[in-house]
Backbone atoms as SQL, in Angstrom:
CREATE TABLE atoms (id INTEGER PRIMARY KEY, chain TEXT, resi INTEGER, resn TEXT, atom TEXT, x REAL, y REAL, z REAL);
INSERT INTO atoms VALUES
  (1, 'A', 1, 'UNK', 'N', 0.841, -1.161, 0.000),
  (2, 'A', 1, 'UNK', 'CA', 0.000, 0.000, 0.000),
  (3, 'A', 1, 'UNK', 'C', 0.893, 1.234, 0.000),
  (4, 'A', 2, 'UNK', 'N', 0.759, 2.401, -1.027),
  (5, 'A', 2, 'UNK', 'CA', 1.397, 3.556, -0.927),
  (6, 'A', 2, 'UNK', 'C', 0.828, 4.521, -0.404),
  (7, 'A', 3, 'UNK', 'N', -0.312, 4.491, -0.222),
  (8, 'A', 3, 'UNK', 'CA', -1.099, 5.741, 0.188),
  (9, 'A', 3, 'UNK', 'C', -0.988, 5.985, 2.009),
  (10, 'A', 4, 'UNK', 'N', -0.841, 7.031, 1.677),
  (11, 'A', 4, 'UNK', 'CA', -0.627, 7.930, 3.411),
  (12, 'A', 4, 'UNK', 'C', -2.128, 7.184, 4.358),
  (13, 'A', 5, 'UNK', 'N', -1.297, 7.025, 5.041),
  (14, 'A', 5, 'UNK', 'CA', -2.056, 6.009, 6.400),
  (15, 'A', 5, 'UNK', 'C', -3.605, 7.369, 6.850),
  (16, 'A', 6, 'UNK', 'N', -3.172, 8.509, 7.018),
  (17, 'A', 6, 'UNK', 'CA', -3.608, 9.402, 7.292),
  (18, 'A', 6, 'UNK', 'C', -4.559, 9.996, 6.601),
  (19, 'A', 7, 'UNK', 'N', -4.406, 9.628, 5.119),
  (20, 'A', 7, 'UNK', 'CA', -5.371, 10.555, 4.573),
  (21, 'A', 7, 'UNK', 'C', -5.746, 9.581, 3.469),
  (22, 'A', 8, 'UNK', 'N', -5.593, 8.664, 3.837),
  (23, 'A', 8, 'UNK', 'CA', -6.322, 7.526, 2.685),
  (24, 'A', 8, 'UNK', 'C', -7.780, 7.363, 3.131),
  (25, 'A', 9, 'UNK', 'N', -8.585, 7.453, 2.585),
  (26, 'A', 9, 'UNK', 'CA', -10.376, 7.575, 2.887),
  (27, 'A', 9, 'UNK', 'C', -11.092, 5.880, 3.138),
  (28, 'A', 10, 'UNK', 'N', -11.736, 6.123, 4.441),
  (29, 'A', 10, 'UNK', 'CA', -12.021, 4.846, 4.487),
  (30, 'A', 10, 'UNK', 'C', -13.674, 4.498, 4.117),
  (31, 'A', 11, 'UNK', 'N', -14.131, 4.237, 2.926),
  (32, 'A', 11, 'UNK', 'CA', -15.433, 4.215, 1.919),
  (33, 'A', 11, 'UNK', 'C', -16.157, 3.209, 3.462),
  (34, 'A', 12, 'UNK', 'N', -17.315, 3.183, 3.706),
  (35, 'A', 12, 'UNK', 'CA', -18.337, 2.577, 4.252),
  (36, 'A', 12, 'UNK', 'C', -18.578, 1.423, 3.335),
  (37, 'A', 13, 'UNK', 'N', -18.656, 0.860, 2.330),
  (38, 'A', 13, 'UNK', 'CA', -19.212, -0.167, 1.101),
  (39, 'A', 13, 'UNK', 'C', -17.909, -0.914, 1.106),
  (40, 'A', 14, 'UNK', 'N', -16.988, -1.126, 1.755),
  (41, 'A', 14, 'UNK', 'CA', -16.046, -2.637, 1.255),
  (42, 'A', 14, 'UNK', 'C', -15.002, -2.726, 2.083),
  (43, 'A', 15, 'UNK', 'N', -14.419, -3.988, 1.941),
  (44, 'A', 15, 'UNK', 'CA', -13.595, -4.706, 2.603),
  (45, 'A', 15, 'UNK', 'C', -12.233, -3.703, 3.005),
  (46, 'A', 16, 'UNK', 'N', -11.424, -3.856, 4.577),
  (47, 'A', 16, 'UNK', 'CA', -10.812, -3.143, 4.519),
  (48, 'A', 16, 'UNK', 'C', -10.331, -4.161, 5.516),
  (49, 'A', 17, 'UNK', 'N', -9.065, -4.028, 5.714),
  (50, 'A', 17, 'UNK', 'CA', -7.526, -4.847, 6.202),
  (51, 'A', 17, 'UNK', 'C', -7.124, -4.281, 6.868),
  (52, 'A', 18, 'UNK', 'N', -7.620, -4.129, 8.305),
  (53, 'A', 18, 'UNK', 'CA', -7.483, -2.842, 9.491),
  (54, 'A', 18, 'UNK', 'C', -5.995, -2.467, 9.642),
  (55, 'A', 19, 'UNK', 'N', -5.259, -3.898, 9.593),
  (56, 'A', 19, 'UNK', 'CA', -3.833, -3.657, 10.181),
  (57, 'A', 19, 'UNK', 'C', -2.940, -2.384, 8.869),
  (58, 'A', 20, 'UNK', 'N', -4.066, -2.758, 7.723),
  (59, 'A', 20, 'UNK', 'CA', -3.101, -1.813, 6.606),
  (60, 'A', 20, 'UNK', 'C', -3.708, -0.367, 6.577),
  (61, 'A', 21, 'UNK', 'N', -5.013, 0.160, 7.742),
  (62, 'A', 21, 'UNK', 'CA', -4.927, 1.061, 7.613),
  (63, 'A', 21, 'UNK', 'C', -3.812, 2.428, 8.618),
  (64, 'A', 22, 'UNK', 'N', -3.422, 1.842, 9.093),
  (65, 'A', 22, 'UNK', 'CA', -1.905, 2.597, 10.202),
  (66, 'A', 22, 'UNK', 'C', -0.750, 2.069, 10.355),
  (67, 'A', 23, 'UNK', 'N', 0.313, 2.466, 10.268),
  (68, 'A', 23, 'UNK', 'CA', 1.516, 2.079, 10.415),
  (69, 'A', 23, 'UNK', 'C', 2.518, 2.782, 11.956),
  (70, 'A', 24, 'UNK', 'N', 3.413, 1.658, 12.105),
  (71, 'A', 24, 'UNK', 'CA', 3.786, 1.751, 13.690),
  (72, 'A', 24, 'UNK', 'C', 5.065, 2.868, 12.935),
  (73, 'A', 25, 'UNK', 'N', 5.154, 3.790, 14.104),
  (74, 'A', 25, 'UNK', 'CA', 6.123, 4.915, 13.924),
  (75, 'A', 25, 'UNK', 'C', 7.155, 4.538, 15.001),
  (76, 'A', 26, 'UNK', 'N', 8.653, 4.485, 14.862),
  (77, 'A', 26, 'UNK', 'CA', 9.261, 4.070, 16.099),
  (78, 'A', 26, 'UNK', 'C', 9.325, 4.960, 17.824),
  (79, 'A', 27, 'UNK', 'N', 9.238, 4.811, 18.343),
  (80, 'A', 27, 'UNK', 'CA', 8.946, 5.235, 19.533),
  (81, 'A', 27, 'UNK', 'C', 7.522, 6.039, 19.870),
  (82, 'A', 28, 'UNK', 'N', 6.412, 5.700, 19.313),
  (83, 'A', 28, 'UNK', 'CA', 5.703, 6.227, 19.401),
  (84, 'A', 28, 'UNK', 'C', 4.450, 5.238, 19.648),
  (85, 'A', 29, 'UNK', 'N', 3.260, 6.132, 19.275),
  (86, 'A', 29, 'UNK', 'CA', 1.851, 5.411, 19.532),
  (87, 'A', 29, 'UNK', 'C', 0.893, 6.239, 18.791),
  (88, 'A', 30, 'UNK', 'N', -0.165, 5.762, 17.490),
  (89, 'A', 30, 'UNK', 'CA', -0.164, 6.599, 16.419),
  (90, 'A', 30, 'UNK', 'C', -1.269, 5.998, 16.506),
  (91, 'A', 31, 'UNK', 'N', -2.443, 7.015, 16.140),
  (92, 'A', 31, 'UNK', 'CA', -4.385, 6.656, 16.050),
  (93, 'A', 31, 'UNK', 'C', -4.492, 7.150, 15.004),
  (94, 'A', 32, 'UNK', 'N', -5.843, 6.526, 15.124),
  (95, 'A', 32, 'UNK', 'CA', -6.112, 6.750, 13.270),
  (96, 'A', 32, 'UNK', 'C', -7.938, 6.750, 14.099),
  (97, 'A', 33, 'UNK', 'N', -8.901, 8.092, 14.024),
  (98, 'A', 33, 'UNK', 'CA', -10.215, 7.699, 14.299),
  (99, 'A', 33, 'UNK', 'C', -10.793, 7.226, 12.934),
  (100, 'A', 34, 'UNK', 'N', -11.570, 6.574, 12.834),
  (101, 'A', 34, 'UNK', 'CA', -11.893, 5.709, 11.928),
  (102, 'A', 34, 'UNK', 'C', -13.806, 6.196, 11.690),
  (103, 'A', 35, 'UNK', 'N', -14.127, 5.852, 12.986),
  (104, 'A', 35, 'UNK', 'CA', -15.568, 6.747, 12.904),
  (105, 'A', 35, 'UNK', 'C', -15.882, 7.515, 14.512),
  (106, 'A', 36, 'UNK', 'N', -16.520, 8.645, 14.577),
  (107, 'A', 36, 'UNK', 'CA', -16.818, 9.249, 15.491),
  (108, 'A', 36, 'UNK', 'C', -18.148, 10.000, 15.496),
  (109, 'A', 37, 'UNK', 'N', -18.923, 9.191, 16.138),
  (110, 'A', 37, 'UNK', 'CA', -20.957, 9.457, 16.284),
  (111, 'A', 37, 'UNK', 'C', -20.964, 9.884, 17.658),
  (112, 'A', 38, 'UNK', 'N', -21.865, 10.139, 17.880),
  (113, 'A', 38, 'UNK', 'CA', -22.706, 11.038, 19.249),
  (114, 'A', 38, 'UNK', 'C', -22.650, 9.538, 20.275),
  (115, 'A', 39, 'UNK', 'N', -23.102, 7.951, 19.563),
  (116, 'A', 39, 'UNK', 'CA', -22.965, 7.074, 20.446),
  (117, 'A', 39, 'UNK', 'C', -21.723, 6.781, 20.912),
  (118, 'A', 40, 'UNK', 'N', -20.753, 6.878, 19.932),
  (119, 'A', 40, 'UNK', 'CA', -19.522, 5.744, 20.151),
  (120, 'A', 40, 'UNK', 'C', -18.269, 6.238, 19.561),
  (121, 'A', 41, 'UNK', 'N', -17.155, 5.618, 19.220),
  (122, 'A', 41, 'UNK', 'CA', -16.412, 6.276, 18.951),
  (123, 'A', 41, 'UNK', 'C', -15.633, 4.554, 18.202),
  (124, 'A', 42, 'UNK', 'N', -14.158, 4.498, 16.900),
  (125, 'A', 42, 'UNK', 'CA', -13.894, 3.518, 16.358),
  (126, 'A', 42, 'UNK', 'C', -12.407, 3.956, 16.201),
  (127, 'A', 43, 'UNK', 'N', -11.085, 4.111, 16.753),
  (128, 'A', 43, 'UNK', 'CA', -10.196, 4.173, 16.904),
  (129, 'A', 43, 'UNK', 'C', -9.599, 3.047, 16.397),
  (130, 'A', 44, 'UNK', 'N', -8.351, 3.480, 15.658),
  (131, 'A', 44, 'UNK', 'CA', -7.614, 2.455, 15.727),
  (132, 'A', 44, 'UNK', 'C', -6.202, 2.853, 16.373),
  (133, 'A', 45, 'UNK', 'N', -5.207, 2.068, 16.397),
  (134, 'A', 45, 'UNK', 'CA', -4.009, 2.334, 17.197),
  (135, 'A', 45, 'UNK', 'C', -2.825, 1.096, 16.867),
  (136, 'A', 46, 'UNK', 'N', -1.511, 2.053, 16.634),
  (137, 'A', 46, 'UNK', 'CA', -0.385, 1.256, 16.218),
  (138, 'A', 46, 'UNK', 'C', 0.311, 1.942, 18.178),
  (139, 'A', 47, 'UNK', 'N', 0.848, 1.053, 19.004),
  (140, 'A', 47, 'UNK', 'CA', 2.072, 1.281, 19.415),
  (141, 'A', 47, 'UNK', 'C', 3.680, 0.220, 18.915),
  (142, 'A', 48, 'UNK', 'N', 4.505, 1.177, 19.039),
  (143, 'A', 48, 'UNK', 'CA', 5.434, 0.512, 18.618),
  (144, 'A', 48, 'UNK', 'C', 6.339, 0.135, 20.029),
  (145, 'A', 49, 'UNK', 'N', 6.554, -0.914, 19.753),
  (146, 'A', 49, 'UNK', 'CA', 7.144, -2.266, 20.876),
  (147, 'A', 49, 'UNK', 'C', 7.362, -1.681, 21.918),
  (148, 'A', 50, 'UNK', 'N', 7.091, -1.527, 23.452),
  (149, 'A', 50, 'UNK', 'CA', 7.488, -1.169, 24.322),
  (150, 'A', 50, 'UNK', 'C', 7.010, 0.706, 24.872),
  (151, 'A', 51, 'UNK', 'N', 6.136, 0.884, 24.355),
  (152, 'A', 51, 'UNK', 'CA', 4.943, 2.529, 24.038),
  (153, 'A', 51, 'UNK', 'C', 3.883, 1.854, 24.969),
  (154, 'A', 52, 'UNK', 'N', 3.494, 2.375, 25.670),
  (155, 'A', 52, 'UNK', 'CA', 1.894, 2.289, 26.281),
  (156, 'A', 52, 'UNK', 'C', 1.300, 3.960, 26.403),
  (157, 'A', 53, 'UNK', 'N', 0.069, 3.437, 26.806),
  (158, 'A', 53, 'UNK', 'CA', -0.602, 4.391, 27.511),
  (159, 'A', 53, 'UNK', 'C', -1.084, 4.558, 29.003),
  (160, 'A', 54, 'UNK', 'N', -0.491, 5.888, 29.653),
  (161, 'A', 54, 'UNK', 'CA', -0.612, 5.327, 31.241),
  (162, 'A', 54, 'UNK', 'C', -1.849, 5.108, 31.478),
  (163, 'A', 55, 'UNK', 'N', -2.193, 4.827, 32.646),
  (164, 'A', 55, 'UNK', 'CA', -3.609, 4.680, 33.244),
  (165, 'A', 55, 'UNK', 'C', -4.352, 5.639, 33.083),
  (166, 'A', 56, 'UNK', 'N', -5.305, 5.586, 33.369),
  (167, 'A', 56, 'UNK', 'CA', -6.732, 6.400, 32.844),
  (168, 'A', 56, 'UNK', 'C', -7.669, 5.826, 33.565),
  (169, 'A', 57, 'UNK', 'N', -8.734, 6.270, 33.707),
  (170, 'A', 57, 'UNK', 'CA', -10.458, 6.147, 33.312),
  (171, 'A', 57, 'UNK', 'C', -11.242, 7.076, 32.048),
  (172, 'A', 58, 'UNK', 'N', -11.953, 5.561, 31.915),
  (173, 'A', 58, 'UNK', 'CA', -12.958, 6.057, 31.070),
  (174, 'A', 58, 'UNK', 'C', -14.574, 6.409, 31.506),
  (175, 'A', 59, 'UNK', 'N', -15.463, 6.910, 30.921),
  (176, 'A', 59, 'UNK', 'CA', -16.742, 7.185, 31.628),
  (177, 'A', 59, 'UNK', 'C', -17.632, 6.205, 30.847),
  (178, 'A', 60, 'UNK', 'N', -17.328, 5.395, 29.926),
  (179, 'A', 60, 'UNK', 'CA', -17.749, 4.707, 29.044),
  (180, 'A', 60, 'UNK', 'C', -17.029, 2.754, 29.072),
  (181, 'A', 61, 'UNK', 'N', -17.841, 2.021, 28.348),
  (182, 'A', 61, 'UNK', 'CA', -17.652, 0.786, 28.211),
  (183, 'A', 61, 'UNK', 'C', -16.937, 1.266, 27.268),
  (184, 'A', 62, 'UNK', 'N', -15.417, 0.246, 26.582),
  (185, 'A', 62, 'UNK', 'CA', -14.949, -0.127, 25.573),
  (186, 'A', 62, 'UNK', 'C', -14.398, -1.432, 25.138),
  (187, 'A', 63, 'UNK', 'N', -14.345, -1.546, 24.079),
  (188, 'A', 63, 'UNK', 'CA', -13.671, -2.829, 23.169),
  (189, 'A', 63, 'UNK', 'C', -12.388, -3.037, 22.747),
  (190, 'A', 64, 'UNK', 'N', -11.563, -3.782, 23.207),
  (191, 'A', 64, 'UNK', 'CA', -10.123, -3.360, 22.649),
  (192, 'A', 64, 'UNK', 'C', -10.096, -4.550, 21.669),
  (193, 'A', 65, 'UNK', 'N', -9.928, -4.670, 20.223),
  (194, 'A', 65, 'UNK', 'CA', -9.590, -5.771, 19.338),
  (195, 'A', 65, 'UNK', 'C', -7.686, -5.744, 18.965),
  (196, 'A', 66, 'UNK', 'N', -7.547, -6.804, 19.564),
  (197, 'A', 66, 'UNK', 'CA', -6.011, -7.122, 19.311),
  (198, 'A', 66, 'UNK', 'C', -6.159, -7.539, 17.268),
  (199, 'A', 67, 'UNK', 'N', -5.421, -6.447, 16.771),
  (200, 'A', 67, 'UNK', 'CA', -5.492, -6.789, 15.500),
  (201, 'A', 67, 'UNK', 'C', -4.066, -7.067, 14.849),
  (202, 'A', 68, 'UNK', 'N', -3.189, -6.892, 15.663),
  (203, 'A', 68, 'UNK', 'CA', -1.753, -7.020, 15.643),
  (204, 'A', 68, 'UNK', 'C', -0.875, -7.012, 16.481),
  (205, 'A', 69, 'UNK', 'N', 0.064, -7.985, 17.048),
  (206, 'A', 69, 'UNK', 'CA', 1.269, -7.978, 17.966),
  (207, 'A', 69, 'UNK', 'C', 0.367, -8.543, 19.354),
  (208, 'A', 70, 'UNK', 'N', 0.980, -7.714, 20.295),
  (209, 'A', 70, 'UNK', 'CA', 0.936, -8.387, 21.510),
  (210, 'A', 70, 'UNK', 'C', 1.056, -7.277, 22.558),
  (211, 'A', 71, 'UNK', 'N', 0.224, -7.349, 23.526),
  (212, 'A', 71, 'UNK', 'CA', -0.012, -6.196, 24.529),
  (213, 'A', 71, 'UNK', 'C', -0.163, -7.029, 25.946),
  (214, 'A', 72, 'UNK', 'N', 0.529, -5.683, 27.203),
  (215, 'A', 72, 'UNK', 'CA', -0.950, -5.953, 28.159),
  (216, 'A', 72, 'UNK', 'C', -1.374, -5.353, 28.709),
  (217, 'A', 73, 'UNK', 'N', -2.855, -5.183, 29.667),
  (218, 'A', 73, 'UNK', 'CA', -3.775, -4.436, 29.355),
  (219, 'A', 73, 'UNK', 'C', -3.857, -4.801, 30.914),
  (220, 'A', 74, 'UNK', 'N', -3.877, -3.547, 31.616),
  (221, 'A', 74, 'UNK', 'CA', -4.131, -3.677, 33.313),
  (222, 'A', 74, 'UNK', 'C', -5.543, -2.893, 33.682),
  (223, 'A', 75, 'UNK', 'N', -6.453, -3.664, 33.910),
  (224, 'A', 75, 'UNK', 'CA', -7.442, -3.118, 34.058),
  (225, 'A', 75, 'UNK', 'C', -7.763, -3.281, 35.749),
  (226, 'A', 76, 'UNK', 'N', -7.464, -2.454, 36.458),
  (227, 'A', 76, 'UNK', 'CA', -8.017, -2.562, 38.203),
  (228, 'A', 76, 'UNK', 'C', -7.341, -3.447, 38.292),
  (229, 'A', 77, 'UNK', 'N', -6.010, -3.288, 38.401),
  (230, 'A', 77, 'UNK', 'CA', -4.991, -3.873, 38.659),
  (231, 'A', 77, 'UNK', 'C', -4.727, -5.653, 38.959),
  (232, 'A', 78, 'UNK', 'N', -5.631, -5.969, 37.427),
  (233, 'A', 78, 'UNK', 'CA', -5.584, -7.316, 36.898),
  (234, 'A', 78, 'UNK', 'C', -4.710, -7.090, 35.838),
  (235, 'A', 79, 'UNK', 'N', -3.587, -7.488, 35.275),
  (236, 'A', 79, 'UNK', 'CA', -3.417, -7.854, 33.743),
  (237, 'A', 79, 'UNK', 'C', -3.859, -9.006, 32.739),
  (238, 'A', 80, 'UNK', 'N', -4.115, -8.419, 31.944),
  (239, 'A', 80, 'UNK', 'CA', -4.731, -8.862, 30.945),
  (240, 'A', 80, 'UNK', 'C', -3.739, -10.054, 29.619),
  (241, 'A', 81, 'UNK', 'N', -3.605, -10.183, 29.404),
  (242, 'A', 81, 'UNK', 'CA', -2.501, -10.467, 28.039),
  (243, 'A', 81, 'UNK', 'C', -3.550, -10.919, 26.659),
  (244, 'A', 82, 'UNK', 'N', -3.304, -9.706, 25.930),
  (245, 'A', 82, 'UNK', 'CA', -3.726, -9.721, 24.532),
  (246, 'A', 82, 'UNK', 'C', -3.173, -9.797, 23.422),
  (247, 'A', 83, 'UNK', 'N', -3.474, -10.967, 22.550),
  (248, 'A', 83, 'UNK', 'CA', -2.776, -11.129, 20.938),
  (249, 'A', 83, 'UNK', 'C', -3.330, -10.783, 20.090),
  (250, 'A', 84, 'UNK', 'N', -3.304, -10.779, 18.712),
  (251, 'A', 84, 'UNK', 'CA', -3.566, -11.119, 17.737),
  (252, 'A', 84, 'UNK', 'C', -5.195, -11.548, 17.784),
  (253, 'A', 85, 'UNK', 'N', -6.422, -11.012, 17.283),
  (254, 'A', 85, 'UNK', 'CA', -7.574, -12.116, 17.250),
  (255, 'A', 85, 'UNK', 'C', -8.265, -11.921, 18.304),
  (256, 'A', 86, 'UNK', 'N', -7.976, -11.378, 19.503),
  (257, 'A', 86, 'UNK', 'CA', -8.448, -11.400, 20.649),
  (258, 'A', 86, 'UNK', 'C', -9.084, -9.956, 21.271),
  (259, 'A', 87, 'UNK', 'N', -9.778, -10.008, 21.964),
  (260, 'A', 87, 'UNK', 'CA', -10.805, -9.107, 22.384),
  (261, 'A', 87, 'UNK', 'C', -10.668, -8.742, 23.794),
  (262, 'A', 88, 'UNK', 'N', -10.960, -7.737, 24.744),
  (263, 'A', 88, 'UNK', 'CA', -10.839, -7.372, 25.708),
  (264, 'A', 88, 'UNK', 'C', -11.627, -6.797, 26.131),
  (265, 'A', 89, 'UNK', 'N', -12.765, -6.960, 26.898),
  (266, 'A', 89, 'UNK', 'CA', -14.015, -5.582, 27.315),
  (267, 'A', 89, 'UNK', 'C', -13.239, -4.883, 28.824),
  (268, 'A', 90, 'UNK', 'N', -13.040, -3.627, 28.076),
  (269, 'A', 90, 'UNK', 'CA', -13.093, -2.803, 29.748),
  (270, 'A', 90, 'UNK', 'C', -14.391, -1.745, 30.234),
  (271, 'A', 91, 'UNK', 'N', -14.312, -2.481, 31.084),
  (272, 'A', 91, 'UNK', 'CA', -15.458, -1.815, 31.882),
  (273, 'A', 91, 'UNK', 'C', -15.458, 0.248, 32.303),
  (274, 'A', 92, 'UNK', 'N', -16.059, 0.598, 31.972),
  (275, 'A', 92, 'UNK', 'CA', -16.341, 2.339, 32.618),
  (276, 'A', 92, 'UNK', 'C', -16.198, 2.591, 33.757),
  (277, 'A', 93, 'UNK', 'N', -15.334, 3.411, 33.619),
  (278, 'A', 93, 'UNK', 'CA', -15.227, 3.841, 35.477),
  (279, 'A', 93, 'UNK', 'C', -14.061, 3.235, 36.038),
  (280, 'A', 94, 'UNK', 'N', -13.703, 2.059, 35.655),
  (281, 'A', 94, 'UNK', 'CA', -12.482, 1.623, 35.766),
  (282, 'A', 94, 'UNK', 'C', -10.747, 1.724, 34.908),
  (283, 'A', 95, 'UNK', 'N', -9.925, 1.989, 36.066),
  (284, 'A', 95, 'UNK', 'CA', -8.460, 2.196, 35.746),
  (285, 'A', 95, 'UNK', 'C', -7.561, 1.330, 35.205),
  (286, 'A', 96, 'UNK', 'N', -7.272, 1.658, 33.817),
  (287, 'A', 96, 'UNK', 'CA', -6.826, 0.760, 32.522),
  (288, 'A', 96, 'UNK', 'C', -5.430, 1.374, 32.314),
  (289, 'A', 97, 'UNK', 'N', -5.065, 0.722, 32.020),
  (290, 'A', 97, 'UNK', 'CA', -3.695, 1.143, 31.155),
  (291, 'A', 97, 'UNK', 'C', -3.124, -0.067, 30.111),
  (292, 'A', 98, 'UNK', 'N', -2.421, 0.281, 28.772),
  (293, 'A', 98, 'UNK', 'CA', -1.793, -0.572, 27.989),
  (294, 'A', 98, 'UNK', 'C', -0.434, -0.410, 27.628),
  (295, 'A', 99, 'UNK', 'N', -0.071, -1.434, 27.465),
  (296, 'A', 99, 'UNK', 'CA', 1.629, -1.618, 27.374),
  (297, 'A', 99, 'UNK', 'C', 1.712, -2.482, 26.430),
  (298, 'A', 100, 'UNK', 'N', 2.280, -2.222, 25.010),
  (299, 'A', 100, 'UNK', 'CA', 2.779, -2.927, 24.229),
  (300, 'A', 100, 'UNK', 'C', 4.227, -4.205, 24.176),
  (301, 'A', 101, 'UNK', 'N', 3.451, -5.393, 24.469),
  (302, 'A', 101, 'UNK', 'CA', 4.869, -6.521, 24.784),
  (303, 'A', 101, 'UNK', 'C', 5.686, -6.453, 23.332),
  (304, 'A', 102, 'UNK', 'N', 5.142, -6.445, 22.297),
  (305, 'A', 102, 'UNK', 'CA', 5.805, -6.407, 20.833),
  (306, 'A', 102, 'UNK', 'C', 5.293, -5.107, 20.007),
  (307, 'A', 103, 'UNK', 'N', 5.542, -4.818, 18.708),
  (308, 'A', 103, 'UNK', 'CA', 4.627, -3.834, 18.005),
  (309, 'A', 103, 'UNK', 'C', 3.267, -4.415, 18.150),
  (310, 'A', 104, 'UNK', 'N', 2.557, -3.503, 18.422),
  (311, 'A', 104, 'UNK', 'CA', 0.965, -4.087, 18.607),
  (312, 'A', 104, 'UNK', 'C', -0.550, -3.156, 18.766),
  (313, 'A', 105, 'UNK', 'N', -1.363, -3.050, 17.544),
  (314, 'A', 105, 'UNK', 'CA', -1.967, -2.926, 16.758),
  (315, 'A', 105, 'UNK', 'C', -3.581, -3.353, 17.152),
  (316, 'A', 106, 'UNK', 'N', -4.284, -2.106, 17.944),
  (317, 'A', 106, 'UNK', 'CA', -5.672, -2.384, 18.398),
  (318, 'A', 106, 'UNK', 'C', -6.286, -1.322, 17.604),
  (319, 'A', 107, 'UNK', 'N', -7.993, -2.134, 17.645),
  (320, 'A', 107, 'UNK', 'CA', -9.108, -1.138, 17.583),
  (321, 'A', 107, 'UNK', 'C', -9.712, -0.966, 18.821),
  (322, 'A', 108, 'UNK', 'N', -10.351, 0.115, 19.060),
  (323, 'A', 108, 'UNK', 'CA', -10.702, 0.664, 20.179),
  (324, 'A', 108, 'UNK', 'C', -11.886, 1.242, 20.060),
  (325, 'A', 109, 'UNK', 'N', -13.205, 0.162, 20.688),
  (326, 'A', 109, 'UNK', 'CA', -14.606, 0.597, 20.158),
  (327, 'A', 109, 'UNK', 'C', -14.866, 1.358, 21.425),
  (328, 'A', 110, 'UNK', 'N', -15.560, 2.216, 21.739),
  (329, 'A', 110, 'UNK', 'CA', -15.955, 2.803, 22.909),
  (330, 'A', 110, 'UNK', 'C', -17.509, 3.221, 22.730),
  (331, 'A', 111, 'UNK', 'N', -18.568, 2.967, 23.250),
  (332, 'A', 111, 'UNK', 'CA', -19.697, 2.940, 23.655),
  (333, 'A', 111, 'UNK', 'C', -20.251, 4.215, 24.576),
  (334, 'A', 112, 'UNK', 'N', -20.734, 5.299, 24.347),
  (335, 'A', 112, 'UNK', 'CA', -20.877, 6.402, 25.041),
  (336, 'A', 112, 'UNK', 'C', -22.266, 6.120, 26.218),
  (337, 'A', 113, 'UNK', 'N', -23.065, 5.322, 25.406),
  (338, 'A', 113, 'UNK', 'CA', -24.498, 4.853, 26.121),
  (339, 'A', 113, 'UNK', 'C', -24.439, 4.417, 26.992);
């Protein structure tokens, strides 16, 4: 794929290969919003190997889809371990944080309702 991660248009009508729409930047952690409604919100996210995001709360339910690499995911001070294929619900209101074990490549559904 040549087209800029950023400004390549993502059509509603066809097939799309999530992992090819963002690319991992080195030392960093790079989103791509994908869709953003009044309900919810469709993020995607490259960190590159060893990048997290500190802890937080959210006021909302979300979805984390492991669509690439390998993470883990401390939610109320459980960890999580997420691959490839795999899914994660975090709960609202509760203190999350993610840490990339390899380059690793989520969508991030979030539920405002």
């Amino acid at each position: 794929m040549t087209e800029n991660n950023k400004t390549r248009k993502v059509s509603k009508a066809q097939s799309i290969l999530l992992a090819g729409l963002i690319s991992y930047q080195e030392g960093s952690v790079v989103s791509r919003t994908l869709i953003d409604k009044k309900a919810g919100t469709v993020t995607l996210f490259a960190f590159d190997e060893g990048q997290s995001l500190s802890e937080h709360t959210a006021p909302y339910d979300a979805i984390v889809y492991a669509v690439d690499g390998e993470a883990e995911i401390a939610i109320s001070g459980k960890n999580v371990h997420a691959k490839a294929g795999e899914m994660v619900i975090m709960p609202a209101n509760q203190p999350h944080a993610i840490r990339a074990i390899k380059d690793f490549k989520m969508l991030l559904i979030m539920i405002r309702s």
